[in-house]
Biopython code that builds the backbone (N, CA, C, O; Angstrom):
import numpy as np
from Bio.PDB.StructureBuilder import StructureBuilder

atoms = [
    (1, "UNK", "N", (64.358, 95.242, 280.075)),
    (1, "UNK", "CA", (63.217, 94.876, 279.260)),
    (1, "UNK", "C", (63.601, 94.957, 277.782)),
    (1, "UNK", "O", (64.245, 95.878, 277.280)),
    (2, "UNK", "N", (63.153, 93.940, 277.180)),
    (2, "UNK", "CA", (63.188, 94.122, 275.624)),
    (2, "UNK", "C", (62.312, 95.055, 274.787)),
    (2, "UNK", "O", (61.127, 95.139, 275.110)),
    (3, "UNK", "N", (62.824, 95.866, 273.602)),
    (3, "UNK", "CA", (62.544, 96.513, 273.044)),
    (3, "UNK", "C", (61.616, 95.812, 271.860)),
    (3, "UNK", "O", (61.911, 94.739, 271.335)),
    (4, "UNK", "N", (60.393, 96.632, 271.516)),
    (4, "UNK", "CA", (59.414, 96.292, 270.407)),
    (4, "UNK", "C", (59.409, 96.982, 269.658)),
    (4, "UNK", "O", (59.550, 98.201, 269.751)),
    (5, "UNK", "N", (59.187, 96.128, 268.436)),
    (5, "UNK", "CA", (58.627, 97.047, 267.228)),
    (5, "UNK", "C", (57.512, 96.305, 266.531)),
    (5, "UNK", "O", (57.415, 95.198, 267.060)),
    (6, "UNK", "N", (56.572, 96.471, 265.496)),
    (6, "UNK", "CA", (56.093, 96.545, 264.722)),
    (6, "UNK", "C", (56.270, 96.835, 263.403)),
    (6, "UNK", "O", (56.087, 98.033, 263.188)),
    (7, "UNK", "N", (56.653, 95.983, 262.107)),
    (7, "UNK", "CA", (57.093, 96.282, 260.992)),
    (7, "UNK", "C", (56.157, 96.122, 259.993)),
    (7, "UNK", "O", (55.493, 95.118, 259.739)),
    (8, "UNK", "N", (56.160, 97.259, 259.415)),
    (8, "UNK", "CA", (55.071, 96.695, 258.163)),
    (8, "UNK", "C", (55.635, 97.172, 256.536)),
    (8, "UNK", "O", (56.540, 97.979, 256.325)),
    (9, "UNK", "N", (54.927, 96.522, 255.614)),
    (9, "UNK", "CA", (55.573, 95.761, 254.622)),
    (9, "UNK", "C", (53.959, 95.476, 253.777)),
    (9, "UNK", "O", (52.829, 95.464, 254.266)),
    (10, "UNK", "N", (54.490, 95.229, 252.094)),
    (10, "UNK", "CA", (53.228, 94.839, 251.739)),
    (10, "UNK", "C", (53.557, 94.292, 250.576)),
    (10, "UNK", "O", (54.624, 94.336, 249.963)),
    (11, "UNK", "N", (52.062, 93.522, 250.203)),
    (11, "UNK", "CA", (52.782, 92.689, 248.994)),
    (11, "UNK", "C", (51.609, 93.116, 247.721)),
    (11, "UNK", "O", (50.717, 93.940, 247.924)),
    (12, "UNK", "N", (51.811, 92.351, 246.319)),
    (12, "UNK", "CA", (51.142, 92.555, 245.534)),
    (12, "UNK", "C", (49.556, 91.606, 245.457)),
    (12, "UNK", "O", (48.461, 91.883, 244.967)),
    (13, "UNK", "N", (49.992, 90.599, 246.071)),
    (13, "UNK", "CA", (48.647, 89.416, 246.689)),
    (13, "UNK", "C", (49.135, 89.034, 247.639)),
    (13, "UNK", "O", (50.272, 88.995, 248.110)),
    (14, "UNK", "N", (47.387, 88.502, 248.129)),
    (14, "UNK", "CA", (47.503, 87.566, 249.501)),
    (14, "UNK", "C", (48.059, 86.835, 249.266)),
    (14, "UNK", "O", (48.485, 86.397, 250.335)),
    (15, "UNK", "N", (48.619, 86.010, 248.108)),
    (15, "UNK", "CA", (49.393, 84.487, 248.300)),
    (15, "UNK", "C", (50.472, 84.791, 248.966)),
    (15, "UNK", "O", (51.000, 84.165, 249.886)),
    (16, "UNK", "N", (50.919, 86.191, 248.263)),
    (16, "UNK", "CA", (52.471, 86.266, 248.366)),
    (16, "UNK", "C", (52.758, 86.727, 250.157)),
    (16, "UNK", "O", (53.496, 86.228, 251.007)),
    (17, "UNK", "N", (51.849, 87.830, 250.199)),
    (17, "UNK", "CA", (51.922, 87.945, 251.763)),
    (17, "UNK", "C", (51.693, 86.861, 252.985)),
    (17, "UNK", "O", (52.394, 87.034, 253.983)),
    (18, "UNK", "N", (51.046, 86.090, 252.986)),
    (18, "UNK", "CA", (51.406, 84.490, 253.478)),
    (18, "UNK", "C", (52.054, 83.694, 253.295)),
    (18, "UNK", "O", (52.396, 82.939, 254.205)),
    (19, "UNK", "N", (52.514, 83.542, 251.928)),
    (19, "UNK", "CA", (54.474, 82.823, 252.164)),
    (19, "UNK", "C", (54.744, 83.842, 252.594)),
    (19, "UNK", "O", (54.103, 83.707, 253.636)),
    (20, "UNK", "N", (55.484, 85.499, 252.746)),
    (20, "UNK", "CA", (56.228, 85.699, 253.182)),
    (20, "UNK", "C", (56.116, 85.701, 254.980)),
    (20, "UNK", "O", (57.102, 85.836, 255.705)),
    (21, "UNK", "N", (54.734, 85.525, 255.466)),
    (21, "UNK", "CA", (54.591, 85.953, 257.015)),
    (21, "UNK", "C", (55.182, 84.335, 257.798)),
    (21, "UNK", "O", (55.908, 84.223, 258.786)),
    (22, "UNK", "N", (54.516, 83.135, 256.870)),
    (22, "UNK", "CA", (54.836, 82.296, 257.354)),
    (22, "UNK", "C", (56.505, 82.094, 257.769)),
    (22, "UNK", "O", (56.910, 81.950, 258.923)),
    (23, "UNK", "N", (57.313, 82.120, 256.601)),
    (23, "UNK", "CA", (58.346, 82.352, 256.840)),
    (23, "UNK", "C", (58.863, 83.080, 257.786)),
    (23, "UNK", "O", (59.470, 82.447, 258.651)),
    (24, "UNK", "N", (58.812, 84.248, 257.898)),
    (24, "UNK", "CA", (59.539, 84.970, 259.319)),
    (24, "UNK", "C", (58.821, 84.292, 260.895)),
    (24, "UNK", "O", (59.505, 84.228, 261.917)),
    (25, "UNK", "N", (57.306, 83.814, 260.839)),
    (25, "UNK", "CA", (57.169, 83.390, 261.916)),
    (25, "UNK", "C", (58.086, 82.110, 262.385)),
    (25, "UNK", "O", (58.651, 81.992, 263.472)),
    (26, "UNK", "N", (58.088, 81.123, 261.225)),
    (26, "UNK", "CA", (58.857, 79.811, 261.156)),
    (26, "UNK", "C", (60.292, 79.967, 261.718)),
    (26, "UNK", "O", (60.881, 79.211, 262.492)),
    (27, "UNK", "N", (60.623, 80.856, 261.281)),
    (27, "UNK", "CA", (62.312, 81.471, 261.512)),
    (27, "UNK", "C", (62.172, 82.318, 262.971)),
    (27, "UNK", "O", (63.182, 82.738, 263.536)),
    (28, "UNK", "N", (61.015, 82.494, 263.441)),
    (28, "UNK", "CA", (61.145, 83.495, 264.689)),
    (28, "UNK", "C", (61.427, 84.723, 264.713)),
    (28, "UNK", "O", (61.652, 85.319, 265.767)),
    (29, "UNK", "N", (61.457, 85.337, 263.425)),
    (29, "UNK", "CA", (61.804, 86.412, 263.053)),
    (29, "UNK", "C", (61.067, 87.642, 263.629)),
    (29, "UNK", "O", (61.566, 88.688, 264.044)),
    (30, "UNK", "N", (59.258, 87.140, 263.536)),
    (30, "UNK", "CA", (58.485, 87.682, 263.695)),
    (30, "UNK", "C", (57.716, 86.605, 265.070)),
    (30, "UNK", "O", (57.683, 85.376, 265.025)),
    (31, "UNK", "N", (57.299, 87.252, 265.923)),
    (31, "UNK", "CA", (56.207, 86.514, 266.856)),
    (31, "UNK", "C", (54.783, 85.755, 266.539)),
    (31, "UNK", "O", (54.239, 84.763, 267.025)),
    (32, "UNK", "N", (54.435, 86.682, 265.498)),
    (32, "UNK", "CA", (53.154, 87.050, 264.341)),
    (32, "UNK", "C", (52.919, 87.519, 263.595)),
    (32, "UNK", "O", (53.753, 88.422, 263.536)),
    (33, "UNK", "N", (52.149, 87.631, 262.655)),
    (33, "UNK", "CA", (51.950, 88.858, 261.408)),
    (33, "UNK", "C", (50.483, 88.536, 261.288)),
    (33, "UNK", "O", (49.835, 87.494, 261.377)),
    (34, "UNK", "N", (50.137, 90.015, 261.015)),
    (34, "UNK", "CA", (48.721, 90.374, 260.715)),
    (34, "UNK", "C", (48.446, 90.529, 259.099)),
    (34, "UNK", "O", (49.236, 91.247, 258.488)),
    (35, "UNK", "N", (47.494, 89.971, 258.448)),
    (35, "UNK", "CA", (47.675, 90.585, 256.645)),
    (35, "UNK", "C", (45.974, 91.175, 256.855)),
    (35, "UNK", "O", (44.976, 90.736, 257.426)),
    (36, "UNK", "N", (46.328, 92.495, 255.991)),
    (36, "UNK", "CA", (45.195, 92.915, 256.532)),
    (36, "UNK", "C", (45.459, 93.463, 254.116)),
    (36, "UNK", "O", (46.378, 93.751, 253.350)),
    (37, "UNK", "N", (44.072, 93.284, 254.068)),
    (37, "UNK", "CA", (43.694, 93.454, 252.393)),
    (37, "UNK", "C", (42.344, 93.128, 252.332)),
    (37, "UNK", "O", (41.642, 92.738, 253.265)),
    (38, "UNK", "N", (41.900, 93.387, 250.716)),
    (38, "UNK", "CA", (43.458, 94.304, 250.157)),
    (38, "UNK", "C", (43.369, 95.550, 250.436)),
    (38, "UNK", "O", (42.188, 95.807, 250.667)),
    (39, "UNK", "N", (44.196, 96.693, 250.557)),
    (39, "UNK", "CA", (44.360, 98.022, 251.032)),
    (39, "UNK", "C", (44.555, 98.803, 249.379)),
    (39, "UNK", "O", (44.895, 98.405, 248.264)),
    (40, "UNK", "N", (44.263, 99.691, 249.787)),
    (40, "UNK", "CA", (44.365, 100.581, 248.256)),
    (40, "UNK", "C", (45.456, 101.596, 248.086)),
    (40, "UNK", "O", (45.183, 102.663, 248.636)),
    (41, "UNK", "N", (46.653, 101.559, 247.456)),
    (41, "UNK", "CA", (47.575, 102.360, 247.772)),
    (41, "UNK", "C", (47.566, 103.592, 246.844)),
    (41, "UNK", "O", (47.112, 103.266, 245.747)),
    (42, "UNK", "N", (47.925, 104.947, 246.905)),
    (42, "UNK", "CA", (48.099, 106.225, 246.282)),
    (42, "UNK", "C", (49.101, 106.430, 246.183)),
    (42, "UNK", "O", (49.431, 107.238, 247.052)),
    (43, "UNK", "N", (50.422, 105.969, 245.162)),
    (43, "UNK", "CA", (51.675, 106.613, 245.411)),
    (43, "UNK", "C", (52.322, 107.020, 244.381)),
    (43, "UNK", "O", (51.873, 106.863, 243.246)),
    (44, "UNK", "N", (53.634, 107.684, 244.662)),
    (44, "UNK", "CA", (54.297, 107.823, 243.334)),
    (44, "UNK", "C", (55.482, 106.720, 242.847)),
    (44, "UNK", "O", (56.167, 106.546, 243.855)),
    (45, "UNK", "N", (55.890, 106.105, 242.021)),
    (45, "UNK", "CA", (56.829, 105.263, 241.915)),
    (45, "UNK", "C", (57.451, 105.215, 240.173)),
    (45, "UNK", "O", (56.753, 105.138, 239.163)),
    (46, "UNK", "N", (58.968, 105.288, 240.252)),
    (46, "UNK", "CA", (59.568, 105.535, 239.035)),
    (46, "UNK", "C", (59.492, 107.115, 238.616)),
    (46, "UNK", "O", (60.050, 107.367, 237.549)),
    (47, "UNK", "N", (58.903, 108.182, 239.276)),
    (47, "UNK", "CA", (58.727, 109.070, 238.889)),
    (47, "UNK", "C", (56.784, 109.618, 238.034)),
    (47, "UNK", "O", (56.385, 110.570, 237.364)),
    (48, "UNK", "N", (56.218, 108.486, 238.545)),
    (48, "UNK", "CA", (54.702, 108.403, 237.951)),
    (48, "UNK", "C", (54.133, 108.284, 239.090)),
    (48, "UNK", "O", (54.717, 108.020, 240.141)),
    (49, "UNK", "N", (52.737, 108.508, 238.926)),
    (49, "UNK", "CA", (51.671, 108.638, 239.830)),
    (49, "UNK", "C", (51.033, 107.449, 239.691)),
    (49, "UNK", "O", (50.845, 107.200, 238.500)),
    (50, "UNK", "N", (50.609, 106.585, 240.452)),
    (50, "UNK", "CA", (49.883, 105.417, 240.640)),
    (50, "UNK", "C", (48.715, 105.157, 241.956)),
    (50, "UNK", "O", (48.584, 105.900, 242.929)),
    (51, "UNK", "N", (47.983, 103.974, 241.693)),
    (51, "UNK", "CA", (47.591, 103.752, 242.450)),
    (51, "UNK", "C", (47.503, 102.340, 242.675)),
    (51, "UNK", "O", (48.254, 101.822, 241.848)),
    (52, "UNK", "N", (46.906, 101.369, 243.452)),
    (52, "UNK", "CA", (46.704, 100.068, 243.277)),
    (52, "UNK", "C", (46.544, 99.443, 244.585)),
    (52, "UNK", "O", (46.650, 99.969, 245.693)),
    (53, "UNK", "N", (46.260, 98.172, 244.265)),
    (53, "UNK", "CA", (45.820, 97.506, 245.568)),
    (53, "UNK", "C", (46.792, 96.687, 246.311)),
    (53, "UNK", "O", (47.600, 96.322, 245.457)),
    (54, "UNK", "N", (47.224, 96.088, 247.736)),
    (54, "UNK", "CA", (47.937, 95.122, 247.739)),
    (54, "UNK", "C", (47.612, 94.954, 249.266)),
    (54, "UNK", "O", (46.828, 95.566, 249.991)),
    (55, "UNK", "N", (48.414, 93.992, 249.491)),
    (55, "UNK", "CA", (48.296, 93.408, 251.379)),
    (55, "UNK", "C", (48.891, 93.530, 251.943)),
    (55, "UNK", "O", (50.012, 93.046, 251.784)),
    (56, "UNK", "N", (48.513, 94.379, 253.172)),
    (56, "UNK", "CA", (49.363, 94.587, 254.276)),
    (56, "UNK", "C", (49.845, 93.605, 255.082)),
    (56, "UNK", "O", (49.255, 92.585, 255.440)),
    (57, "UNK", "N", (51.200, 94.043, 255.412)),
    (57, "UNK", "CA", (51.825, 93.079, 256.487)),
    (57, "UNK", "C", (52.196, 93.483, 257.927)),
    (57, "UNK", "O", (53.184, 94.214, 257.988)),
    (58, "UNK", "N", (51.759, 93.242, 258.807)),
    (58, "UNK", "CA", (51.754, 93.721, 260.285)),
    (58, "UNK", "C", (52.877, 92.337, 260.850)),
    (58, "UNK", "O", (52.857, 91.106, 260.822)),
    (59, "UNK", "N", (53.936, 93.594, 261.417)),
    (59, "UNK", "CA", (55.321, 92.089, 261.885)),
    (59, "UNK", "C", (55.374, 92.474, 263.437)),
    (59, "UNK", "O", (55.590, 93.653, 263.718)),
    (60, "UNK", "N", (55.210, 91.649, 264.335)),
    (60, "UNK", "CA", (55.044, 91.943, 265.539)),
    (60, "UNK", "C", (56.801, 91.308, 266.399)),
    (60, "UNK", "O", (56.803, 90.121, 266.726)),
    (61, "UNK", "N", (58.063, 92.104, 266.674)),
    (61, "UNK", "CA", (59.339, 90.955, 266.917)),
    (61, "UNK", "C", (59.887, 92.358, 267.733)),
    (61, "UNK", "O", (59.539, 93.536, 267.823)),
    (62, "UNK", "N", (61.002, 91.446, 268.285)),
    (62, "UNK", "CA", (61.513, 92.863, 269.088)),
    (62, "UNK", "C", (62.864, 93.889, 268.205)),
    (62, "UNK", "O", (63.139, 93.604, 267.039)),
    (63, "UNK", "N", (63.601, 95.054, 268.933)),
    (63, "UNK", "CA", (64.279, 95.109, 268.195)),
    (63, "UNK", "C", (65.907, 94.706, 267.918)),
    (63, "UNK", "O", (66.878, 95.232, 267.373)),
    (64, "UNK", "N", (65.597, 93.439, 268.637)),
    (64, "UNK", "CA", (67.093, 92.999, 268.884)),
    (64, "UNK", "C", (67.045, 91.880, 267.563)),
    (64, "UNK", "O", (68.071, 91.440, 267.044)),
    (65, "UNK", "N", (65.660, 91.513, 267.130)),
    (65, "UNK", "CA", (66.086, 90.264, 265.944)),
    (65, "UNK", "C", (64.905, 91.033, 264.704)),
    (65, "UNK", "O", (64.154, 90.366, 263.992)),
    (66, "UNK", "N", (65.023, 92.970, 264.696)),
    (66, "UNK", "CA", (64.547, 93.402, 263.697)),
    (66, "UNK", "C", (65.725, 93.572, 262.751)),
    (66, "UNK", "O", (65.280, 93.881, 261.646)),
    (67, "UNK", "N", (67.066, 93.493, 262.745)),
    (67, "UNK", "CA", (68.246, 93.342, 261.634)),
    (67, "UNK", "C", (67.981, 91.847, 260.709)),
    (67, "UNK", "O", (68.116, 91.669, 259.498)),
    (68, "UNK", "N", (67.669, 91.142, 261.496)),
    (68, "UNK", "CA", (67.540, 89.589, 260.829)),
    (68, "UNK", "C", (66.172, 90.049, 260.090)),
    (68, "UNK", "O", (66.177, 90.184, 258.866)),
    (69, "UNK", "N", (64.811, 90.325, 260.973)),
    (69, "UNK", "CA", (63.703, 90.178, 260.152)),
    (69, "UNK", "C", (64.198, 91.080, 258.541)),
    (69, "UNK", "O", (64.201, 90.445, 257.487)),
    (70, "UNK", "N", (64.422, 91.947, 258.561)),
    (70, "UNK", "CA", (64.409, 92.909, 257.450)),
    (70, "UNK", "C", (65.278, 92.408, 257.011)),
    (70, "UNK", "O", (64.763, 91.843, 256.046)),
    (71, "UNK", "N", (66.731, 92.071, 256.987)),
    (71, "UNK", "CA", (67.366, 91.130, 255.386)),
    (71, "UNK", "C", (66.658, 90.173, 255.363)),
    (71, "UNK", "O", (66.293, 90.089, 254.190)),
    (72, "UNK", "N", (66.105, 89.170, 256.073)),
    (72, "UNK", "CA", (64.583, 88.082, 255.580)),
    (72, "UNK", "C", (64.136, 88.753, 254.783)),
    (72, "UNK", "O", (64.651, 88.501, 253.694)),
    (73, "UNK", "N", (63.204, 89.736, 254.721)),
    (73, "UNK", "CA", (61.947, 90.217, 253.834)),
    (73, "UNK", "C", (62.840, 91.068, 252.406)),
    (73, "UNK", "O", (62.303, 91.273, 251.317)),
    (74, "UNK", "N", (64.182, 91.436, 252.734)),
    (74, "UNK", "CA", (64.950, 92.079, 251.824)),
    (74, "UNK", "C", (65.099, 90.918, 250.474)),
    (74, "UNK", "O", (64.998, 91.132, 249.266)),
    (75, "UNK", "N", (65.430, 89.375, 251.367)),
    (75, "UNK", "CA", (66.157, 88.866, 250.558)),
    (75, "UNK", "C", (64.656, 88.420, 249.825)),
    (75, "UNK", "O", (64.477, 88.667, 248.632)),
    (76, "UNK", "N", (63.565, 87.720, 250.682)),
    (76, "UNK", "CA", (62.609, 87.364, 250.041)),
    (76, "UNK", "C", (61.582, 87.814, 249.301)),
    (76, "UNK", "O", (60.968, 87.188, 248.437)),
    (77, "UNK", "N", (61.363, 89.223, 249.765)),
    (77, "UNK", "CA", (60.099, 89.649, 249.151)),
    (77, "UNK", "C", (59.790, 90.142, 247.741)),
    (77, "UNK", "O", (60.406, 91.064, 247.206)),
    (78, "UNK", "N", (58.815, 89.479, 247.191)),
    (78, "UNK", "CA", (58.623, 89.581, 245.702)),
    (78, "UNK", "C", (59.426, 90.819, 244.992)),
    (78, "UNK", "O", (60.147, 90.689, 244.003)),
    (79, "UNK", "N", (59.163, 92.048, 245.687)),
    (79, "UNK", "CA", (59.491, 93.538, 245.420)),
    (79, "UNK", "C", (60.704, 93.596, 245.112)),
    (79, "UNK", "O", (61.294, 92.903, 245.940)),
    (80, "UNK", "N", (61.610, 94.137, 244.204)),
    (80, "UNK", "CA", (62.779, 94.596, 244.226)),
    (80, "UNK", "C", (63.515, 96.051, 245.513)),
    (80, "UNK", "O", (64.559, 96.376, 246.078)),
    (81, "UNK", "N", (62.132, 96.455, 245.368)),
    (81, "UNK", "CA", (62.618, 97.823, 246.691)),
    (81, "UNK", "C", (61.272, 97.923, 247.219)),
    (81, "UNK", "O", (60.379, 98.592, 246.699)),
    (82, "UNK", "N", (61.148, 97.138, 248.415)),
    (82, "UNK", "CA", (59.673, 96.685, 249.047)),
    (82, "UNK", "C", (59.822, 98.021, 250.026)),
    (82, "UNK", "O", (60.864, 98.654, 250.195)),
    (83, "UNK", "N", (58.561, 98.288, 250.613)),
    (83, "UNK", "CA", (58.947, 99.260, 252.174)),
    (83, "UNK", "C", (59.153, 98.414, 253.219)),
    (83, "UNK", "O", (58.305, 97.530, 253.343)),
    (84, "UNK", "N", (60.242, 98.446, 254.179)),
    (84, "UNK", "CA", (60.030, 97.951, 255.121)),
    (84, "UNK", "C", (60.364, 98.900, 256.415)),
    (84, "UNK", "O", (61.355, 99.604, 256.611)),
    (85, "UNK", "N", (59.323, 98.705, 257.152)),
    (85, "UNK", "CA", (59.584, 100.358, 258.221)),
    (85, "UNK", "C", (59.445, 99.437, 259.167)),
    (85, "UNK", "O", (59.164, 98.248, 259.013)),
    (86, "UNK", "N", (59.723, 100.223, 260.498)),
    (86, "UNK", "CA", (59.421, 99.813, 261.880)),
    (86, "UNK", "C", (59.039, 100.805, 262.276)),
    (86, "UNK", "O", (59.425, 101.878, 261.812)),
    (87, "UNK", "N", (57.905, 100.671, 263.544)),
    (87, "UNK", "CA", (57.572, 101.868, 264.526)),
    (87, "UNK", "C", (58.213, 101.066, 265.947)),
    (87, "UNK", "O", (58.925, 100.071, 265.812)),
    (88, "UNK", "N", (57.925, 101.533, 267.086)),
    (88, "UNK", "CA", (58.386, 101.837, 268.267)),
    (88, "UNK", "C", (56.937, 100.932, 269.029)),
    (88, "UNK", "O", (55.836, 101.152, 268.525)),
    (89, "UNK", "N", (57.009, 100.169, 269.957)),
    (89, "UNK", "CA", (55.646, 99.806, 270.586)),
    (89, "UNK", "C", (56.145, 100.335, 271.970)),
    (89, "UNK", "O", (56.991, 99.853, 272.723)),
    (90, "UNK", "N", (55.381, 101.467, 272.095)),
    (90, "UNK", "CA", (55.923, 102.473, 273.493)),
    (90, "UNK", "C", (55.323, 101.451, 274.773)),
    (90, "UNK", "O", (55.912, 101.404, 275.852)),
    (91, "UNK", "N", (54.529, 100.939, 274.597)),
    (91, "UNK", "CA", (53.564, 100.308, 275.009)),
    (91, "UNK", "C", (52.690, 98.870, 274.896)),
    (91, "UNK", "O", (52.295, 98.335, 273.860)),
    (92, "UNK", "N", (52.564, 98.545, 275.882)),
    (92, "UNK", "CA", (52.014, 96.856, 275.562)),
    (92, "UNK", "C", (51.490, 96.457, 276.991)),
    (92, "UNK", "O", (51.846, 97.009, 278.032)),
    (93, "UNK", "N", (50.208, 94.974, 276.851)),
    (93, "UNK", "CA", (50.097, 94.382, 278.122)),
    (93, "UNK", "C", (51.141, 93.431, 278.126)),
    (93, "UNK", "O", (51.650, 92.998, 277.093)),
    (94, "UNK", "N", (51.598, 92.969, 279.711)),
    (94, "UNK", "CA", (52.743, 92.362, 279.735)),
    (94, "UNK", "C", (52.563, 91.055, 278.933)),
    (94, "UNK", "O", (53.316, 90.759, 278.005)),
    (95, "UNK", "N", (51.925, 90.583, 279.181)),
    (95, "UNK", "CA", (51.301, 89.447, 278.443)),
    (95, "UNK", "C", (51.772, 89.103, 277.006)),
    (95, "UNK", "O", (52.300, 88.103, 276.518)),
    (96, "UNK", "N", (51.349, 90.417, 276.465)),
    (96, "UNK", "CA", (51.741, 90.450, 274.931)),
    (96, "UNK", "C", (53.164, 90.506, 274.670)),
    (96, "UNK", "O", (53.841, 89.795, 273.928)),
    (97, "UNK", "N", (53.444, 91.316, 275.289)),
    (97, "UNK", "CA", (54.951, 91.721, 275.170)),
    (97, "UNK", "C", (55.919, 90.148, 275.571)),
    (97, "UNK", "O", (56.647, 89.497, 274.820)),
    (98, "UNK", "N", (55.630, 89.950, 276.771)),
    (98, "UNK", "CA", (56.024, 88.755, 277.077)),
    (98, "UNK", "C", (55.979, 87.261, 275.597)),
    (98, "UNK", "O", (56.737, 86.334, 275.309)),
    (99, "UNK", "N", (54.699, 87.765, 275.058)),
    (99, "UNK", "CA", (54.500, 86.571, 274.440)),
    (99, "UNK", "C", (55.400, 86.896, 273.095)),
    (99, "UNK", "O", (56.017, 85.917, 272.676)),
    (100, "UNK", "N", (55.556, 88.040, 272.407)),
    (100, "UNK", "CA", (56.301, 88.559, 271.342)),
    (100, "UNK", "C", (57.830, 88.008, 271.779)),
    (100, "UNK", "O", (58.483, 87.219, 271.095)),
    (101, "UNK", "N", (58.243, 88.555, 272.991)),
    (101, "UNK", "CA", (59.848, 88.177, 273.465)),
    (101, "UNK", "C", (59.731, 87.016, 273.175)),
    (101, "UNK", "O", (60.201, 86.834, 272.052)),
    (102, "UNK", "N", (59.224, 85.853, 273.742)),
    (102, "UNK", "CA", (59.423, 84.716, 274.250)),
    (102, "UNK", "C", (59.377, 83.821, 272.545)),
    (102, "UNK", "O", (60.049, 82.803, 272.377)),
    (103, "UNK", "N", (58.532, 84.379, 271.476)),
    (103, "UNK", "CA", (58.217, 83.653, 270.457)),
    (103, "UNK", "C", (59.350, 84.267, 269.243)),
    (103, "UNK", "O", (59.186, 84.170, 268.027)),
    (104, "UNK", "N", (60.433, 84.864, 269.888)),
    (104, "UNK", "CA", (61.574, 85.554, 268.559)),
    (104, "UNK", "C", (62.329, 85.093, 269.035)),
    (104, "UNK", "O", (63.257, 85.097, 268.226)),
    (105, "UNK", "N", (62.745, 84.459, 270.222)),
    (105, "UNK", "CA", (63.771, 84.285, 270.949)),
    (105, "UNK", "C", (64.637, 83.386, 269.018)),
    (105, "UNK", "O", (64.004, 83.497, 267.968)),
    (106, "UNK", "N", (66.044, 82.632, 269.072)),
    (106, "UNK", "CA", (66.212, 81.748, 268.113)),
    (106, "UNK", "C", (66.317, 80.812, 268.566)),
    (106, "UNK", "O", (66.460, 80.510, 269.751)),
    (107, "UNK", "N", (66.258, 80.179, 267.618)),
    (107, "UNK", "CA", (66.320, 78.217, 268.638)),
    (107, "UNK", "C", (67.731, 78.023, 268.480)),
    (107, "UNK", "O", (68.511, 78.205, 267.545)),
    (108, "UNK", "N", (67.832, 77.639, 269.552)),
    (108, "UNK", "CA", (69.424, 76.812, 270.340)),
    (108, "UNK", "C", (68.913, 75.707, 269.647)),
    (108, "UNK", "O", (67.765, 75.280, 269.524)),
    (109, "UNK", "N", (70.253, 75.239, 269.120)),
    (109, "UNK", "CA", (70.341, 73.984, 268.375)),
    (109, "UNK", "C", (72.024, 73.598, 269.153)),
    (109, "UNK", "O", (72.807, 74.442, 269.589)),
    (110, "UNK", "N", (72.227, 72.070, 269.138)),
    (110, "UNK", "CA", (73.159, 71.051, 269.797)),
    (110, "UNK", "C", (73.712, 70.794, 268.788)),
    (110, "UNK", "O", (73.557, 71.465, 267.768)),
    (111, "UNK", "N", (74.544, 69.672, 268.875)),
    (111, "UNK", "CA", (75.105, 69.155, 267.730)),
    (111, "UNK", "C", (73.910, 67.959, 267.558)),
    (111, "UNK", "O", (74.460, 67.080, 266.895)),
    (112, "UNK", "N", (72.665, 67.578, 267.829)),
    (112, "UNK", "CA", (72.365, 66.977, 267.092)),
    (112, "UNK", "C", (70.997, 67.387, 267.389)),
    (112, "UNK", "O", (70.054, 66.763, 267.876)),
    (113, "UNK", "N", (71.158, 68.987, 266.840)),
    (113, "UNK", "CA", (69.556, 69.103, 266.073)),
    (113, "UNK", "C", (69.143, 70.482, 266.652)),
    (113, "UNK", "O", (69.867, 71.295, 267.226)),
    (114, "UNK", "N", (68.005, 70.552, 266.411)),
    (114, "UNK", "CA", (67.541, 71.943, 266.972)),
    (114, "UNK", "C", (66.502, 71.651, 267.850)),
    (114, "UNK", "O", (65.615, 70.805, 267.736)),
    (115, "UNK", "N", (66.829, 72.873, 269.205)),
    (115, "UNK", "CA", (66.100, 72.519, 270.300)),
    (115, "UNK", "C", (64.278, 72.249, 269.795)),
    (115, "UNK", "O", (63.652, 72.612, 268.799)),
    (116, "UNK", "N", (63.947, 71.582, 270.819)),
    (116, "UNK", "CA", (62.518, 71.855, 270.654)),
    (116, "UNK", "C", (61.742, 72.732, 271.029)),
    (116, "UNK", "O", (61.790, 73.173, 272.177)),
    (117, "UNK", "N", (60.860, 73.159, 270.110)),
    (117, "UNK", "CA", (59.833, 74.934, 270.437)),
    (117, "UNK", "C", (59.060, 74.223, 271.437)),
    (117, "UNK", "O", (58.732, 73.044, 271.573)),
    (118, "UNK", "N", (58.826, 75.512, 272.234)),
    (118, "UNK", "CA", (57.674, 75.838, 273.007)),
    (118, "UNK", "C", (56.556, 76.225, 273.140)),
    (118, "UNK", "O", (56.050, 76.279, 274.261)),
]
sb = StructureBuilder()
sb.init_structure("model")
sb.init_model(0)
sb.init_chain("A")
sb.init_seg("    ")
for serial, (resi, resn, name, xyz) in enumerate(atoms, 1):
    if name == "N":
        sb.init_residue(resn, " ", resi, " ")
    sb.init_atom(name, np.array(xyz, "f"), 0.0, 1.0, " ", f" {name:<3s}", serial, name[0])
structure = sb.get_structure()
């Protein structure tokens, strides 16, 4: 059985968090992404106390094409030093799980072209 994760990630706006989700779905990187905002963050950064708002990113892929997703979001995301974490999905209906595997898989491409999605 393939291994899951869940990655999340966030941006400074919704624009930006929808180019970046589209992208990893397009690429298969991700199965799906959830943007959930805006969220209110409490942190410290540079050595200062802050706070502020931004959009969450929920990455739903397994962990055999989570090395690819994360240099994706490394290379793309607005942030110079974005968070990007993974948790563990101990758990799932097969269904889902099935549907996450089946939608990261990469596309087989021929010499003349790339297969067609499913």
């Amino acid at each position: 059985m393939t291994d899951f994760v869940q990655v999340s990630t966030a941006t400074e706006t919704r624009d930006q968090a929808i180019r970046l989700a589209e992208t990893v779905v397009r690429e298969r990187l991700a199965a799906g992404v959830q943007i959930v905002g805006p969220v209110t963050s409490v942190f410290w950064h540079l050595g200062e106390f802050g706070t502020g708002e931004e959009w969450q990113l929920l990455l739903k892929t397994t962990t055999d094409r989570y090395p690819a997703l994360e240099a994706h979001l490394l290379e793309h995301h607005p942030w110079e030093n974005p968070e990007v974490s993974a948790v563990a999905v101990v758990a799932g209906t097969e269904g889902y799980l099935r549907w996450v595997a089946e939608n990261t898989e990469p596309v087989q491409t021929t010499g003349t072209g790339p297969a067609p999605r499913i």
